[in-house]
C-alpha positions as CSV (number, residue, x, y, z in Angstrom):
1,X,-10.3,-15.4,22.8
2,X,-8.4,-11.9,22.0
3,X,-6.7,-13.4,18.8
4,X,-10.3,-14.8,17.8
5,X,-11.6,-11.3,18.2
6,X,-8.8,-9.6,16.0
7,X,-9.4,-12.2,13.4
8,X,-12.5,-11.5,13.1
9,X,-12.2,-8.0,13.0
10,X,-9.9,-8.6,10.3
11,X,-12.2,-10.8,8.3
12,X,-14.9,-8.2,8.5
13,X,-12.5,-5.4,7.7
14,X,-11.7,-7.6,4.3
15,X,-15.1,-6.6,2.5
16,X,-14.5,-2.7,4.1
17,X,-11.2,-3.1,2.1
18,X,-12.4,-4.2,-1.1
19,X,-15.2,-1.8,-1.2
20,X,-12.7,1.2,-1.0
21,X,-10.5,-0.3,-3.5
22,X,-13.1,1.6,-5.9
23,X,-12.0,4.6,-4.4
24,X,-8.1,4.9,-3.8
25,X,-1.8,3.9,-1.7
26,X,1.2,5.6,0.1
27,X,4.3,7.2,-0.9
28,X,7.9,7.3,0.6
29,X,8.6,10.7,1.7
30,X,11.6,10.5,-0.4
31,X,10.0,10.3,-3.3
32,X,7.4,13.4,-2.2
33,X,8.4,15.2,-5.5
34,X,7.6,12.5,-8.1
35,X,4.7,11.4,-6.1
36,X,1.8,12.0,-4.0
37,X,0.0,10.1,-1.4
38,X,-3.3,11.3,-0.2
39,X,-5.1,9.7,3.2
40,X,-8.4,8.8,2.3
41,X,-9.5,7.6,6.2
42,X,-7.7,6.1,9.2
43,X,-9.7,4.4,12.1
44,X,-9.4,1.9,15.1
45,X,-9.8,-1.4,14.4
46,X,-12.1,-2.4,16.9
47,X,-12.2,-4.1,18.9
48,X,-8.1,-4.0,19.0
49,X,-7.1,-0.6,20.6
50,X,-3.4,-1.1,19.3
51,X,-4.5,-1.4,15.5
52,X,-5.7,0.9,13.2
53,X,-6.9,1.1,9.4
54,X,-5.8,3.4,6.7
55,X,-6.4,3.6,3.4
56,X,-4.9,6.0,0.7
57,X,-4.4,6.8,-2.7
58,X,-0.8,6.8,-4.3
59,X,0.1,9.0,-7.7
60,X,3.5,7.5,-9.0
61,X,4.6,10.1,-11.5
62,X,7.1,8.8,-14.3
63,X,11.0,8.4,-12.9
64,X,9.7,8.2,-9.2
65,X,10.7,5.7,-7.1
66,X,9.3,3.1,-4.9
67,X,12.1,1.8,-2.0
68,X,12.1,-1.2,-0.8
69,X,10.1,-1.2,2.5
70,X,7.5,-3.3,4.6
71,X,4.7,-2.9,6.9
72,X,3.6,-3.5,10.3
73,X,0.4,-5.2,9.8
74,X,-1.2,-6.3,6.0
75,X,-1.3,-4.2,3.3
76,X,-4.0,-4.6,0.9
77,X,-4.3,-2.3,-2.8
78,X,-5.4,-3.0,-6.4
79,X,-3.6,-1.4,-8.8
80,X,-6.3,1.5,-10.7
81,X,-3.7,2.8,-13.5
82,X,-0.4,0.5,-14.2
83,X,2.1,1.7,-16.5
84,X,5.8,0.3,-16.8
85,X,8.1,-0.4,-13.9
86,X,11.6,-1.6,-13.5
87,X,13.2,-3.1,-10.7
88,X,17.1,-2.9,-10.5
89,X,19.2,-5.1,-12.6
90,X,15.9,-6.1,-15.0
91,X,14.3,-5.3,-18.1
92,X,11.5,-3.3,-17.9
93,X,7.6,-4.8,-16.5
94,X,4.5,-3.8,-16.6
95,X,2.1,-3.1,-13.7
96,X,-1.2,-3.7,-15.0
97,X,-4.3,-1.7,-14.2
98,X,-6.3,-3.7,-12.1
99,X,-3.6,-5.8,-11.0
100,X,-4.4,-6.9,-7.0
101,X,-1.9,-6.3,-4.0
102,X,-1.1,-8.3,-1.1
103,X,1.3,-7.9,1.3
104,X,1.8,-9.7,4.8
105,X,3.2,-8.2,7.7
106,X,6.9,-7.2,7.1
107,X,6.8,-8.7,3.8
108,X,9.4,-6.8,2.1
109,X,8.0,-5.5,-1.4
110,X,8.8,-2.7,-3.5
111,X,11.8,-1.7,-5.3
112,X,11.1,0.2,-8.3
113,X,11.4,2.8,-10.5
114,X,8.7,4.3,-12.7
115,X,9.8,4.1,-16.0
116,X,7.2,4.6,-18.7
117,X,5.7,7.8,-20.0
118,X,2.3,8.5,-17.6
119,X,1.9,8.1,-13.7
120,X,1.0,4.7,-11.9
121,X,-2.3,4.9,-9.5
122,X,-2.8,2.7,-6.6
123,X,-5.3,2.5,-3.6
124,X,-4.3,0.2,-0.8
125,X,-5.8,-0.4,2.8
126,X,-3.4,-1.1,5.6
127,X,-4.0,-2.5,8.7
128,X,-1.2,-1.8,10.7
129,X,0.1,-1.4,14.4
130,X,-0.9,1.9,15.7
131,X,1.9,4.5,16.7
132,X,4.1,3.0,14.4
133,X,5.2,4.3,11.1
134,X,3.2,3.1,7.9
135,X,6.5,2.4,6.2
136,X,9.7,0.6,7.1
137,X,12.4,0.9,4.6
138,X,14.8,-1.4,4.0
139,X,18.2,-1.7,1.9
């Protein structure tokens, strides 16, 4: 009955999601300098007191890095300004403006550096285990 409620509460936080994807992602501290992640909101996910919601918008400024990383709960994001990306060992891609986001729990995603001439903006919503960090990075 618990795991019905929390999908529920998912399935109704899905429109809440898409609705803010109009409005603003997250940063690795690392890359702080190259980049800038603002908190938009973060709230309990009722009716589950051990999950919360957060969205944010990320500024990825050219040569900043995104490390490989994952989540503890689903991240959702839509991509408002793409640019040109590369991931190690590959030519050059493009993230395209208005490009959607995905990611499951502990999905590990990631792993690039920006690369073309003007910033990258993306707004994501996470819904993620509660007293546990946003970001888990991985090598």
């Amino acid at each position: 009955m618990k795991a019905n409620h929390t999908m529920r509460a998912l399935v109704c936080a899905a429109p809440l999601a898409v609705a803010c994807l109009m409005l603003q992602a997250a940063v690795p501290p690392s890359s702080s300098e190259l980049s800038s992640r603002v908190e938009l909101r973060r709230a309990d996910l009722s009716p589950s007191a051990n999950m919360e919601v957060i969205s944010s918008l990320i500024e990825f400024k050219p040569g900043s890095e995104l490390p490989r990383h994952s989540h503890h709960g689903i991240e959702s994001g839509y991509v408002l300004e793409g640019g040109l990306i590369q991931r190690p060992g590959k030519e050059p891609e493009i993230l395209a403006t208005g490009t959607p986001i995905l990611n499951l729990r502990d999905a590990v995603h990631g792993g690039y550096r920006i690369v073309g001439d003007k910033a990258i903006k993306i707004f994501t919503v996470h819904v993620v285990d509660k007293d546990k960090p946003l970001y888990e990075y991985v090598k």
